[in-house]
C-alpha positions in Angstrom: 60.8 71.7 50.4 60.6 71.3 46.5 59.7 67.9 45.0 63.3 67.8 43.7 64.8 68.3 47.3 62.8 65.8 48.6 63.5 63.2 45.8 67.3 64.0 46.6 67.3 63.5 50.0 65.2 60.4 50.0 68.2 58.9 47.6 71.0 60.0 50.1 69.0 58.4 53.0 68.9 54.8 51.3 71.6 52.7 51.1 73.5 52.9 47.6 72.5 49.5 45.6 75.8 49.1 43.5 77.5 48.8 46.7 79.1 45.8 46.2 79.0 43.4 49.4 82.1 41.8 50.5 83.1 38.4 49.5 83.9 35.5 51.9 84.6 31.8 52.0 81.8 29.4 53.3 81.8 25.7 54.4 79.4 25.3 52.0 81.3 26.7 49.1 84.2 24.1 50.1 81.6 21.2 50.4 80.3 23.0 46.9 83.9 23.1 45.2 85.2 19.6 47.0 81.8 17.8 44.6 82.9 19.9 41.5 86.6 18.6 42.2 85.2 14.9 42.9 83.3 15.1 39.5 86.6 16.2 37.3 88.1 13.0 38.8 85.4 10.8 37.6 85.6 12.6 34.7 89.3 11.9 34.2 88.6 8.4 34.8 85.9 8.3 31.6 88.0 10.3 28.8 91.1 8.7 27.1 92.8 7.4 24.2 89.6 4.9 24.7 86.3 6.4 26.3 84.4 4.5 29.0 81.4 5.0 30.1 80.6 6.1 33.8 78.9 3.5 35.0 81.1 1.2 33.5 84.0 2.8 35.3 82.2 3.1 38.7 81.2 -0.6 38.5 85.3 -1.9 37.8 86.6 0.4 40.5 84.1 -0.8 43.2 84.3 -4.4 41.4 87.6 -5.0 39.9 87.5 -8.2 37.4 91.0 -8.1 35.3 89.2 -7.3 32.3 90.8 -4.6 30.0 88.8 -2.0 31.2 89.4 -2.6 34.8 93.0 -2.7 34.0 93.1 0.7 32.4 91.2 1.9 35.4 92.9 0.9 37.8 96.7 0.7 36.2 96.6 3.8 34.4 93.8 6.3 35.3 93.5 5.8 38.9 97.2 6.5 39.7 97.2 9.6 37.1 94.2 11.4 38.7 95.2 11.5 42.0 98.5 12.5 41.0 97.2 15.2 39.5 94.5 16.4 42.3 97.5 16.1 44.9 100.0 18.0 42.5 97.5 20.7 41.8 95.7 21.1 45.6 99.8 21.2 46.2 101.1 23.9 43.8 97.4 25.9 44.7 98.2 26.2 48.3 101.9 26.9 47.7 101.1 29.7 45.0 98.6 30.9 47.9 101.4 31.0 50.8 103.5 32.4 48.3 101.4 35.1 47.4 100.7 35.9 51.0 104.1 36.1 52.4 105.1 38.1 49.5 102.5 41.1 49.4 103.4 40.3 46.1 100.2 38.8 43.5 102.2 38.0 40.6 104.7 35.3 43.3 104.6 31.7 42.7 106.0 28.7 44.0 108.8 28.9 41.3 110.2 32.4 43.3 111.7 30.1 45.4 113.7 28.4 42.8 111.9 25.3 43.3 111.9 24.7 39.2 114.9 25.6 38.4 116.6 23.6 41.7 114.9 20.4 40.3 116.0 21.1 36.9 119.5 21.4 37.6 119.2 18.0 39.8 117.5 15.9 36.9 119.8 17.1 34.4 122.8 16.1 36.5 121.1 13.1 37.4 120.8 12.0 33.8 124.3 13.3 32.9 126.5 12.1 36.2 124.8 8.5 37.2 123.1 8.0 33.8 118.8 8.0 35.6 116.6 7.3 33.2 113.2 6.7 34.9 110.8 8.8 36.5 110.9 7.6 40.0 114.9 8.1 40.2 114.0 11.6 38.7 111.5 12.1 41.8 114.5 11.8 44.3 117.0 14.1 42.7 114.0 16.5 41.5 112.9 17.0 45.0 116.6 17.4 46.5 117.5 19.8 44.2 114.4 21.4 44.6 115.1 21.7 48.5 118.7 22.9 48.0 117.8 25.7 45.6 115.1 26.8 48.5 117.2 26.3 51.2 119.3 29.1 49.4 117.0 31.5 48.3 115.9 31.4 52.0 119.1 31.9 53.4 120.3 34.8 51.0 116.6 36.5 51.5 116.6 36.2 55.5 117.5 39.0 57.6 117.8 39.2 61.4 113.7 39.6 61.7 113.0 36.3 59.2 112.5 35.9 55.7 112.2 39.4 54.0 110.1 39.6 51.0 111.3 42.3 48.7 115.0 39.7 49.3 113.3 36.8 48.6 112.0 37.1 45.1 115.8 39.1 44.5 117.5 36.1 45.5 114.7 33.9 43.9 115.6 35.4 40.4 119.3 35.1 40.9 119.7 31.5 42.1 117.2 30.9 39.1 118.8 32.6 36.7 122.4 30.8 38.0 120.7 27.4 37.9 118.9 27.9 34.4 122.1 28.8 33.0 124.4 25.5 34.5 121.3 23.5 33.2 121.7 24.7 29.7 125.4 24.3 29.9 125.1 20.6 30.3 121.8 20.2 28.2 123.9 21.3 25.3 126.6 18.9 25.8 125.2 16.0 25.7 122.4 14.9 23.6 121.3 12.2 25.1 120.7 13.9 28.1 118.1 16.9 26.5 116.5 14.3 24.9 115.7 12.8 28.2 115.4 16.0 30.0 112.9 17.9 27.7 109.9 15.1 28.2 110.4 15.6 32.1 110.8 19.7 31.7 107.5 19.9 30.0 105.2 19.1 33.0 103.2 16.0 32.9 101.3 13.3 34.9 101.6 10.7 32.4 103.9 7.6 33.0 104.0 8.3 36.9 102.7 5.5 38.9 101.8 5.0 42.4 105.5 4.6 42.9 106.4 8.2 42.2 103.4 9.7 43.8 104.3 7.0 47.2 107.9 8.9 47.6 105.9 12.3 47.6 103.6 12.2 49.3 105.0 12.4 53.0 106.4 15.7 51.7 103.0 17.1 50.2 100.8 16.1 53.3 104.1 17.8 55.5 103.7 20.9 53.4 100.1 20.7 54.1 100.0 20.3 57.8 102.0 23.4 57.3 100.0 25.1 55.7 97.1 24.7 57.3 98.6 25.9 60.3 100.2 29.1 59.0 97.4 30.2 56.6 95.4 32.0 59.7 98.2 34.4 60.8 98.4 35.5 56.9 96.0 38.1 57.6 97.8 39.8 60.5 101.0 39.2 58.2 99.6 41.6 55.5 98.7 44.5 58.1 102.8 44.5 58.5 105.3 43.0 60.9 104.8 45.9 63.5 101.3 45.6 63.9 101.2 41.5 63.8 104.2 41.7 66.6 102.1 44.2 68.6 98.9 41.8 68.2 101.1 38.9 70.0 102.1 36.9 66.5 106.0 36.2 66.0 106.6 37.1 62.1 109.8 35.6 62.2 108.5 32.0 63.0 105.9 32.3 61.3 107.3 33.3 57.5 109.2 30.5 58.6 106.5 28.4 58.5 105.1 29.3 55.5 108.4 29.4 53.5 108.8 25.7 54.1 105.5 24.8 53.7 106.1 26.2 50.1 109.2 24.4 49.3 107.6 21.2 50.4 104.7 21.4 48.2 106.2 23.2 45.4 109.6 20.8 45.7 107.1 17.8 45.8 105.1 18.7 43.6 108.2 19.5 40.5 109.5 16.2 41.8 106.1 14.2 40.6 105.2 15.8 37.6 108.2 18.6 36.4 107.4 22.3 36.5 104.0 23.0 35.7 103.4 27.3 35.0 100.7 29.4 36.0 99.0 27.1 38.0 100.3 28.5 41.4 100.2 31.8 39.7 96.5 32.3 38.7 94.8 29.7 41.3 95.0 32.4 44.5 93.8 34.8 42.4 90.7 32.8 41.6 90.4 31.7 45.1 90.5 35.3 46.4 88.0 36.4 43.6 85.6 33.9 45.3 86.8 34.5 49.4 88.1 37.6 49.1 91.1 38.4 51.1 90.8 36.1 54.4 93.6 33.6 54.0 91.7 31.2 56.7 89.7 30.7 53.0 92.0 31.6 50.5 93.9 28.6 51.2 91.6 26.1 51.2 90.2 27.0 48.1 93.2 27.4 46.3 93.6 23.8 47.1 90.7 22.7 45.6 91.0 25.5 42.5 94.3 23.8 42.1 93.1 19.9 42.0 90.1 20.9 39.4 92.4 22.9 37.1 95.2 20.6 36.9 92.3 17.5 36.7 90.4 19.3 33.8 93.5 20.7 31.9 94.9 16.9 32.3 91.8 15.2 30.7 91.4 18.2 28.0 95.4 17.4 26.6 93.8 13.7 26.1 91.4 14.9 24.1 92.5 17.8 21.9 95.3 15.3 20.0 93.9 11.8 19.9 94.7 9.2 19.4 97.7 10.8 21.0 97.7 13.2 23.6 99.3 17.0 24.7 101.3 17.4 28.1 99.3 19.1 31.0 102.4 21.6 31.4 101.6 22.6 27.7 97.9 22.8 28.7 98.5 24.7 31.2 100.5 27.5 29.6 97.6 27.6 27.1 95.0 27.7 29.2 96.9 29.5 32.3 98.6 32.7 30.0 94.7 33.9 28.8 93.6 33.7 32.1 96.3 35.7 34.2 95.8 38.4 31.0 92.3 38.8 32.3 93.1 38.8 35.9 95.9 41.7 35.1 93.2 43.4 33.1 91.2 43.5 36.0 93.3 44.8 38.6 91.0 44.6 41.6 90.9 41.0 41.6 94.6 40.9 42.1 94.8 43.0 44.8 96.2 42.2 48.1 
């Protein structure tokens, strides 16, 4: 055998090295993210209108003293941070769900008419009973939200469950329907858009514990959910046949996993008004890391979602002081480069 043969078949016996190994989630990643997630928090706590040093801000929230510090802490920062972890682990999970039940990567929670179902609610609130504060938006936001689901659901359910090809058809209808009565009554009345358009742009600011105390029932429902339903996922994408041959019910479980959606995506527009891209691009960063295994997905969309929402929060605080630049516009800023890249590279948004 020439040298040349002998080089050739000593490559095809060895294993090629640009095989790429398959990705999968870890507890240690989660421990890994839940820090990174931990540290935007703190971080969120430190940068404001007024910096504060970290100690400083670990020694009034273990020691609270009334000072003026202490009273920014714990009156403004503290209940706008965990807003805004539980709003984005809450949109990160439902974009995730959303994603999965679909077979569809560009879903989101907003397929559902969650948005759209909480606009229309809000606008009527302000218009009809004359609401003007953001807990009495909360209520209406999250039972219009629910309504608009409950419709979507029913107009994209068949026989077998919840179809998916139907659902984001009936999504885009009810959505368009609802977008268009919104603007009707936006338009006429002017004291209504001008109330309306600082809830439609997607914020944490202003909400206190109040609003986040009448959502969160909702968000840790939608959780329990969640968790529950994210295993069967991966017999979900092998189709309905094979999951119902493997013992699973599809029906029940889409089920499951539509509601789960509404609750954390209807919660979540009820707290803060609609918020783009984040349940868009999160499950695509979360599968990047896990690849496809929902049991993972999930949970790290979760966290993906907290830290985005957390970072792109504390970054509108700083990019206009002394004033400051909604998350919902943050988001679109920061969100709309990032799906480009994730579209550019298609195998990361592969189901």
């Amino acid at each position: 055998m020439s040298t040349t043969a002998a080089a050739g078949v000593a490559r095809a016996g060895r294993p090629r090295e640009d095989v790429r190994r398959p990705r999968h989630g870890s507890p240690l990643g989660v421990l890994v993210l839940a820090l990174v997630v931990a540290a935007a928090g703190l971080l969120s706590l430190v940068v404001g209108s007024r910096s504060i040093a970290p100690g400083t801000v670990l020694d009034v929230l273990l020691r609270p003293d009334g000072s003026e510090v202490s009273t920014i802490v714990h009156g403004l920062r503290v209940p706008r941070t965990v807003l805004g972890l539980a709003v984005g682990a809450a949109l990160g999970v439902a974009g995730a769900l959303m994603q999965g039940h679909t077979r569809n990567p560009l879903a989101e929670p907003g397929l559902l008419g969650v948005s759209s179902g909480a606009a229309f609610a809000v606008v009527l609130s302000i218009h009809v009973l004359g609401v003007s504060d953001t807990a009495g938006y909360a209520w209406f936001a999250l039972v219009g939200a629910g309504l608009a689901s409950v419709a979507v659901f029913a107009i994209g359910s068949t026989r077998r469950g919840p179809d998916p090809v139907s659902l984001v058809l009936a999504g885009a209808a009810i959505t368009a329907l609802l977008a268009s009565l919104t603007q009707a009554v936006v338009l006429r009345d002017v004291d209504v858009l001008d109330s309306y358009r600082f809830w439609v742009v997607g914020s944490t600011a202003g909400r206190g514990t109040d609003v986040l105390r009448q959502v969160a029932p909702f968000l840790a429902a939608g959780l329990l959910l969640a968790a529950t339903s994210a295993p069967g996922l991966n017999l979900l994408q092998l189709g309905d046949d094979v999951a119902r041959s493997l013992g699973m019910h599809p029906a029940r479980h889409k089920v499951l996993g539509v509601t789960a959606v509404m609750l954390l995506a209807g919660g979540a527009t009820a707290a803060c008004g609609p918020i783009a891209f984040l349940g868009l691009v999160v499950p695509h960063l979360a599968r990047f890391l896990t690849g496809p295994d929902y049991r993972w997905v999930v949970p790290y969309a979760g966290l993906l979602g907290a830290l985005l929402l957390v970072l792109t929060d504390t970054l509108g605080r700083v990019i206009a002081r002394p004033g400051e630049v909604q998350v919902g516009i943050v988001m679109a800023l920061v969100g709309g480069p990032i799906f480009v890249l994730l579209v550019r590279r298609t195998r990361m948004v592969r189901l």
